[in-house]
C-alpha positions as CSV (number, residue, x, y, z in Angstrom):
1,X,0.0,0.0,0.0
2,X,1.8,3.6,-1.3
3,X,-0.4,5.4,0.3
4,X,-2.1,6.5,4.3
5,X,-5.7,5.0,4.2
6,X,-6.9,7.9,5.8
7,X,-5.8,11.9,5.6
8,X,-2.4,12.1,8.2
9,X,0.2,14.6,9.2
10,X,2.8,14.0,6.7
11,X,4.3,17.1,7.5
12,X,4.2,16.8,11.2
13,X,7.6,15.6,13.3
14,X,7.7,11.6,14.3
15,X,10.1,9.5,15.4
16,X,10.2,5.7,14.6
17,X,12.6,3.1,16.5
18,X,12.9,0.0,15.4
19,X,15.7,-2.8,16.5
20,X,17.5,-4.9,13.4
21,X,15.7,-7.9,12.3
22,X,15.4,-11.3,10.6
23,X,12.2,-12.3,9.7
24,X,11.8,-16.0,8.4
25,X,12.2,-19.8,9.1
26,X,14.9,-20.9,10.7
27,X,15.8,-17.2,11.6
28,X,16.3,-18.5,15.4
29,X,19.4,-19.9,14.4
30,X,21.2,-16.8,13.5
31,X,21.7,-16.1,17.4
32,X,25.1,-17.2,17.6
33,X,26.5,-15.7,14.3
34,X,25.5,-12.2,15.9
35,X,26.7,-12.9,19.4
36,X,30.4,-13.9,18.0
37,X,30.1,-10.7,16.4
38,X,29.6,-8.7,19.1
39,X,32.5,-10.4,20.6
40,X,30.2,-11.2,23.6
41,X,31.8,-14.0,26.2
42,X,28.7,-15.3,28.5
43,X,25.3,-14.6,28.0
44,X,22.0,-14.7,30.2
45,X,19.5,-16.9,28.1
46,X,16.2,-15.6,30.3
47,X,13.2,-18.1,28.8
48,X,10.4,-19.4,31.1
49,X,9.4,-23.3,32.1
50,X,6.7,-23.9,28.5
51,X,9.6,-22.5,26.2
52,X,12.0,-24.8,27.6
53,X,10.1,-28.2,27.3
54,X,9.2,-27.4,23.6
55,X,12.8,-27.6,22.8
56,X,13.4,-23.6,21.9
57,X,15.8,-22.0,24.5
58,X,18.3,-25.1,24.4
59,X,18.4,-24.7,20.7
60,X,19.1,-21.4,21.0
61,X,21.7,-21.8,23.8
62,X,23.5,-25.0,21.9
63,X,23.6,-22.3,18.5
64,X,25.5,-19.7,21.5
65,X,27.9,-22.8,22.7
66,X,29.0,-23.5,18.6
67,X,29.9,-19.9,18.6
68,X,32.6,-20.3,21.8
69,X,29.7,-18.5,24.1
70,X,29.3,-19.5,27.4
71,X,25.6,-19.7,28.5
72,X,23.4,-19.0,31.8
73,X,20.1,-20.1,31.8
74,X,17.2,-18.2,33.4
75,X,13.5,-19.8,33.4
76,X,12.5,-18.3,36.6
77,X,9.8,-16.2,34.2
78,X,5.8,-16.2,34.9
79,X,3.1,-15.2,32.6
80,X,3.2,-11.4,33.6
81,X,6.1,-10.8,35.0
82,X,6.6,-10.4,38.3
83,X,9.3,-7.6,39.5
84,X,10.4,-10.0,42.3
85,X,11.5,-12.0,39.1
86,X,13.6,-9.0,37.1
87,X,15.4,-8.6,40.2
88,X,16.1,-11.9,40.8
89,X,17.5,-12.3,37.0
90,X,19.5,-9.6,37.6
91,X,21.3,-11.3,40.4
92,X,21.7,-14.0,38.5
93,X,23.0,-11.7,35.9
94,X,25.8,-10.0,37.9
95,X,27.2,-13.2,39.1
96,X,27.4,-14.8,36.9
97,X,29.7,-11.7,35.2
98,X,27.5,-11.8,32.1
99,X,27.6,-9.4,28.8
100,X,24.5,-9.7,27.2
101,X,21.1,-10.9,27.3
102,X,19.2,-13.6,25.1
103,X,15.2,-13.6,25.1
104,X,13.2,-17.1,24.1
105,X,10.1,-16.8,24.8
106,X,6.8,-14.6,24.6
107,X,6.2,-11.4,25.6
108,X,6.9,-11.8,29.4
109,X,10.3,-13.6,28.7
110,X,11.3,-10.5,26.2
111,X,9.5,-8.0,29.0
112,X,11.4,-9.6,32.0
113,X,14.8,-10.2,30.0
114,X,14.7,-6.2,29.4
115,X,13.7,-5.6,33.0
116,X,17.1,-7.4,33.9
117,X,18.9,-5.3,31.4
118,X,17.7,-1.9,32.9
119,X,18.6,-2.8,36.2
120,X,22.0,-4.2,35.1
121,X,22.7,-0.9,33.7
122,X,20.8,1.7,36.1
123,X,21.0,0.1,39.2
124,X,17.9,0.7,40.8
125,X,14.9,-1.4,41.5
126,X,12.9,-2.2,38.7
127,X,9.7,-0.4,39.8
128,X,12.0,3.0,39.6
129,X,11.9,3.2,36.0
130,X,7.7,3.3,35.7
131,X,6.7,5.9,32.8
132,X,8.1,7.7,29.9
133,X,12.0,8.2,29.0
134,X,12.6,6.9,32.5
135,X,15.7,4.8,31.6
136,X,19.1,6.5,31.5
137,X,21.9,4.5,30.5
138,X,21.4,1.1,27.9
139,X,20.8,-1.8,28.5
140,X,23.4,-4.6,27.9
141,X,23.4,-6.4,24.3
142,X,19.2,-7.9,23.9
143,X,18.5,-10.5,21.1
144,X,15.2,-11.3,21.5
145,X,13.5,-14.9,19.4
146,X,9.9,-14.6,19.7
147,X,8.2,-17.3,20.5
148,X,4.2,-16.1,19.9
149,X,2.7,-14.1,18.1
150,X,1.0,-11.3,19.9
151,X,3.3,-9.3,22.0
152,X,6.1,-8.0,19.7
153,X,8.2,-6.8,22.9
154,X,10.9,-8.0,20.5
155,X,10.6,-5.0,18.6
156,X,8.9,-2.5,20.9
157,X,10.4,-0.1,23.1
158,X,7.8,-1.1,26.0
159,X,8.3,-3.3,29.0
160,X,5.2,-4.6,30.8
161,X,5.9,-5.9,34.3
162,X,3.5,-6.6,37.6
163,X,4.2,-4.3,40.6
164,X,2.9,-7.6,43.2
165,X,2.6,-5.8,46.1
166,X,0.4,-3.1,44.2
167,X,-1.1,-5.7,42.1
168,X,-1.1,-3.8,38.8
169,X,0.9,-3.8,35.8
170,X,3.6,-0.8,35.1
171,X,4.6,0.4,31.9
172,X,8.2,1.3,30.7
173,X,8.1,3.0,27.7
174,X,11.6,4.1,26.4
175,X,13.8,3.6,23.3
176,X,16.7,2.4,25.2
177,X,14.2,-1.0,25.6
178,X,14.7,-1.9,21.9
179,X,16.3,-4.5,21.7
180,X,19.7,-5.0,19.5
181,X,18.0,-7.4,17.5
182,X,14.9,-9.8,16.7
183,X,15.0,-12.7,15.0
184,X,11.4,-13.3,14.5
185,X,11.0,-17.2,13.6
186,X,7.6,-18.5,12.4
187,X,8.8,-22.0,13.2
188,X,8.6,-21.2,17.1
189,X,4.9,-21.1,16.5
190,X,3.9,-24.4,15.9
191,X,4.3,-25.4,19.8
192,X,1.7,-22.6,20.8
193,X,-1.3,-24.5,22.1
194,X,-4.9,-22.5,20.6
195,X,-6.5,-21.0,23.4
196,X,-2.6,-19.2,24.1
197,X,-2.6,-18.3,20.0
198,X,-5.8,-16.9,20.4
199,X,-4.9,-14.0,23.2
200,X,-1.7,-13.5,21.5
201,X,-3.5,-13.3,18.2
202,X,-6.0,-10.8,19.4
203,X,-3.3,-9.1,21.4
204,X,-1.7,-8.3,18.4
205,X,-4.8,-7.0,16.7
206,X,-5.4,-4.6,19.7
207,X,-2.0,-3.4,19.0
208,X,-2.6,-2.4,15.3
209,X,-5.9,-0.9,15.9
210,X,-4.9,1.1,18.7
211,X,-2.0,2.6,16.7
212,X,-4.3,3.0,13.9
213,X,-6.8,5.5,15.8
214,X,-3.7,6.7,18.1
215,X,-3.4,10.6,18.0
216,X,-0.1,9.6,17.5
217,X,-0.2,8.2,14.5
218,X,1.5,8.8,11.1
219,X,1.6,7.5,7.8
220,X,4.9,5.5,8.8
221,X,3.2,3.8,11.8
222,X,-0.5,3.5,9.5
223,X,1.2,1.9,7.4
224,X,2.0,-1.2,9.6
225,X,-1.3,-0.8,11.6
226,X,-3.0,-1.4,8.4
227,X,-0.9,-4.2,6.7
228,X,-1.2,-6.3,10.6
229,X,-5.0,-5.8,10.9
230,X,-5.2,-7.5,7.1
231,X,-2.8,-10.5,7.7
232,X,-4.3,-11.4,11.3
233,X,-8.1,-11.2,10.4
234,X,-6.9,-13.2,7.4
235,X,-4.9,-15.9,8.7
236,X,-4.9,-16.2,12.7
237,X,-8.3,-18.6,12.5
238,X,-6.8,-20.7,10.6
239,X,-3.2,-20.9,12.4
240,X,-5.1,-22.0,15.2
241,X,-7.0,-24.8,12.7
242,X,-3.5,-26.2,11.3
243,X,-0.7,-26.0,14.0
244,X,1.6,-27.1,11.2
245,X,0.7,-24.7,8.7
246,X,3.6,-22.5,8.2
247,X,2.4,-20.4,5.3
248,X,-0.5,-19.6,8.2
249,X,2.0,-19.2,10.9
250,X,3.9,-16.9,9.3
251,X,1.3,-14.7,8.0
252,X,0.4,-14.3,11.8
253,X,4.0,-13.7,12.8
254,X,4.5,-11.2,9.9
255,X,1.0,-9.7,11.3
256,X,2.4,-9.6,14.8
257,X,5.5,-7.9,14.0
258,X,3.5,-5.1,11.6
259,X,1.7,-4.3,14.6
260,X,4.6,-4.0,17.3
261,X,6.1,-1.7,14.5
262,X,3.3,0.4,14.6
263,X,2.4,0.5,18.1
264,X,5.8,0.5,19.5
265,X,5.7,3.9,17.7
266,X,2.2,5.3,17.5
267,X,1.5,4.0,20.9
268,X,-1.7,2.4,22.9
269,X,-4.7,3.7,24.3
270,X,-7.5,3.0,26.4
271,X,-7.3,-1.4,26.3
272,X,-4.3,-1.7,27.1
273,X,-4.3,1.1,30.2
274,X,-7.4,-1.0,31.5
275,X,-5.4,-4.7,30.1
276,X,-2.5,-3.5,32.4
277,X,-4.8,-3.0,35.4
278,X,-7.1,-5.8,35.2
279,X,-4.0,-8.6,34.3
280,X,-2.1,-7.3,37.3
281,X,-5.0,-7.4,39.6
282,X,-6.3,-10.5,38.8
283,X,-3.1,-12.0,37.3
284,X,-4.9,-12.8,33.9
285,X,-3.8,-13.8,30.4
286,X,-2.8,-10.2,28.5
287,X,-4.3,-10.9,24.9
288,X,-7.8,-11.9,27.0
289,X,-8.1,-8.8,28.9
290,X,-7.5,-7.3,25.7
291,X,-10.2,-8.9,23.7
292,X,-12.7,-8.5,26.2
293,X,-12.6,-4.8,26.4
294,X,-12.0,-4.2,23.3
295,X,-15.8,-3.6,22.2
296,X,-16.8,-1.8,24.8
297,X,-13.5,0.8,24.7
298,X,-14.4,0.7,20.6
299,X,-17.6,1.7,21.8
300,X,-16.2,4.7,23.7
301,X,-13.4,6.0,20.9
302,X,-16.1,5.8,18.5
303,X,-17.1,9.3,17.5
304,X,-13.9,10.7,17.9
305,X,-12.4,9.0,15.3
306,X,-15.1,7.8,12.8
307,X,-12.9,7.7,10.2
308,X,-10.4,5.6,11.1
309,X,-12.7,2.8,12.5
310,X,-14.6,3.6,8.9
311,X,-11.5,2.1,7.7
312,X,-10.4,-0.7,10.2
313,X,-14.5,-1.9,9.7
314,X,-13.4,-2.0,6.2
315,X,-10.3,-4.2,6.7
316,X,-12.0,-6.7,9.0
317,X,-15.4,-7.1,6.5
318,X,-17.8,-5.1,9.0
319,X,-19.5,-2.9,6.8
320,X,-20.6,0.5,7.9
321,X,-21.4,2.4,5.4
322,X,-24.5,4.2,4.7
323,X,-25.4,4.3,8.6
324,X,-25.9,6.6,11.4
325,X,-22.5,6.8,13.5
326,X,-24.8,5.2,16.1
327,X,-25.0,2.3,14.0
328,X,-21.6,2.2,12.7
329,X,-20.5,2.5,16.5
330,X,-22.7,-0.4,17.4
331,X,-22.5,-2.4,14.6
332,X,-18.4,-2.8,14.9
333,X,-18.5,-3.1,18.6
334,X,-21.0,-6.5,18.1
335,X,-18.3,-7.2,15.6
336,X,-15.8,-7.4,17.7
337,X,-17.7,-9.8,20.3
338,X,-18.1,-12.2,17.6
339,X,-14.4,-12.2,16.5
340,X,-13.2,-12.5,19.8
341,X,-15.5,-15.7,20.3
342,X,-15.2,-17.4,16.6
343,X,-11.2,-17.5,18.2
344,X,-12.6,-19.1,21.7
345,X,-12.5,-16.6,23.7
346,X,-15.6,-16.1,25.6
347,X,-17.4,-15.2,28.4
348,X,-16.8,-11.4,30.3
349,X,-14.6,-10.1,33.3
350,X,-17.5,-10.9,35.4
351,X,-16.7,-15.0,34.9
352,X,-13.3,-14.1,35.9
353,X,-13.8,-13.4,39.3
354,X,-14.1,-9.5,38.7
355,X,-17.2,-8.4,40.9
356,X,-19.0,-4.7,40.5
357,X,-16.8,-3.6,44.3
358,X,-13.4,-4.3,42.2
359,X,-14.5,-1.9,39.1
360,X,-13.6,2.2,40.7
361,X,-9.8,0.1,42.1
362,X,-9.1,-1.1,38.9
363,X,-10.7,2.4,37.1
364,X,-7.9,4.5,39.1
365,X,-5.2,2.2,38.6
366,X,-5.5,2.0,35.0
367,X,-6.1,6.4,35.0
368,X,-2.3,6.2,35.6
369,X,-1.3,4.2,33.0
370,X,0.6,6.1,30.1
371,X,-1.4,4.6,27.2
372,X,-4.0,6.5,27.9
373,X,-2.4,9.8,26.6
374,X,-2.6,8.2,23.2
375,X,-6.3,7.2,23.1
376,X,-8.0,9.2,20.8
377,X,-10.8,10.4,23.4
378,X,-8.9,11.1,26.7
379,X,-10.9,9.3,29.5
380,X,-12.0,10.2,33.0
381,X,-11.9,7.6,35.8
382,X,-15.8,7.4,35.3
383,X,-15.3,6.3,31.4
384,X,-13.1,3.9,32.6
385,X,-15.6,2.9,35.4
386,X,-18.3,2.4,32.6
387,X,-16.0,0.2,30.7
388,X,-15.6,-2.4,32.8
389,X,-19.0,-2.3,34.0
390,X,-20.0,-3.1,30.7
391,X,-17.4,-5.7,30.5
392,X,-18.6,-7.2,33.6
């Protein structure tokens, strides 16, 4: 596509940050050629317990060990990553005299492994560097290999980790997080079980329609938004039909990675601030907070940005045209219901033990979270209040 979709600010000043990167079969097994070049001498291979039994981290450590690396092994990783587990990497990490940092896993691997680099290099506790441009010094040498295809922390400059004691997630948001390089392998997908393809899937989607209606968007970052949101409605059903299928696969890894190029740059909004709260509080999957609010925050962006979900209803086959915004609003919002549960995902908060009592905690938690400076209709702590009651 030569062209935005929709009018932009070509003229207006934006940065884009992106790391190097291989995209393609096999492209795991490049790890070792660019560690020998970087003359690095032991590395911290941070992975969790899942990525390990299917075989990828000790792959990727025996291509390190070919090279002359020496390699450390950290699994100690949960889904959502706790800070207690950064810090703990980072002892690990300091001695153990490593140099450099390998990521194998999904997006709380590649979250936790740059956690460990920012403390490595900054020296204070990994709650410190909550916010924007926060980070100071960089971060040792990152490789990240992806292992899902949802969270594209591999190319982002975001870090998602859970504050336990305040049971919400923080965001880190800061170009120093970019890692050195991704090596983005559609092979690593064919171990991800459906339900966990599904939340990735749709967390990926979230990601390229966010950036789409971000007021930070530009024709760069539309660009990507666009070109994810047409290869993951197109081929993520049936990468979760045929496991094996690696023209499907890497459709939806290529999707994934459009949409951490355009998000990583245009930014988030209003599903992930609430994503953030709601998986820290009640220590749920990402990509299924996601795709149960996103309807209901659709709902709210609507009118001020009809033109860009004109377009995304275009991409996905939900047509509005010739009705009232009303319509349009409500017709894409039942839209998105149905996608979310043609992919299995089903249910609301409310069958995930979120209660009515929970709803103003989580509201005021998620006010704080920078994606919301993004969304294109700022929200009070009553919108957010409304959007998970309706998610309830």
């Amino acid at each position: 596509m030569s062209q935005a979709p929709v009018d932009s600010p070509v003229r207006e000043l934006r940065k884009f940050v992106a790391p190097e990167l291989v995209f393609g079969v096999d492209a795991r097994l490049l790890v070792g050629r660019y560690a020998r070049n970087w003359g690095v001498r032991k590395m911290l291979l941070v992975s969790d317990p899942g990525v390990a039994r299917a075989g990828w981290s000790e792959e990727v450590a025996e291509c390190l060990r070919r090279e002359g690396v020496q390699v450390v092994t950290f699994h100690g990783i949960s889904p959502n990553p706790r800070d207690h587990e950064v810090m703990a990497g980072v002892e690990v990490f300091r001695q153990e005299a490593c140099d450099s940092l390998a990521a194998v896993g999904g997006g709380s691997v590649m979250d936790a492994a740059k956690g460990i680099g920012i403390v490595a290099s900054n020296h204070e506790h990994i709650l410190k560097f909550e916010g924007v441009d926060r980070v100071k010094n960089p971060m040792p040498p990152l490789i990240c290999v992806p292992t899902t295809g949802g969270t594209s922390a591999d190319v982002s400059q975001f870090a998602i980790i859970n504050h336990t004691t305040g049971r919400v997630k923080i965001a880190i948001i800061s170009k120093a997080l970019v890692p050195d390089v991704a090596l983005v392998d559609p092979k690593t997908l064919t171990t991800v079980d459906a339900y966990l393809g599904a939340c990735t899937g749709m967390d990926a989607l979230v990601h390229a329609i966010e950036a789409f209606v971000s007021n930070a968007s530009s024709p760069l970052t539309d660009l990507h938004a666009v070109e994810a949101i047409r290869l993951l409605h197109g081929h993520l059903a049936a990468s979760l039909a045929h496991a094996d299928d690696l023209d499907e696969r890497s459709a939806v890894m290529l999707g994934s990675l459009e949409a951490g190029l355009a998000f990583s740059n245009a930014s988030l909004g209003c599903v992930h601030a609430l994503a953030h709260s709601l998986g820290g509080y009640l220590d749920l999957p990402h990509g299924e907070c996601n795709a149960l609010l996103l309807p209901q925050v659709v709902d709210f962006n609507y009118e001020a940005a009809p033109e860009r979900y004109a377009v995304l209803g275009r991409l996905l086959g939900c047509d509005l045209e010739r009705r009232t915004t009303s319509e349009a609003r409500r017709a894409l919002r039942q839209f998105m219901i149905e996608l979310r549960e043609s992919l299995g995902i089903r249910g609301a908060l409310g069958q995930r033990r979120l209660g009515s009592t929970d709803v103003p905690v989580l509201a005021d938690k998620a006010l704080r979270d920078p994606c919301n400076a993004t969304n294109p209709r700022p929200p009070c702590a009553r919108d957010l209040e409304v959007i998970l009651e309706e998610s309830l």
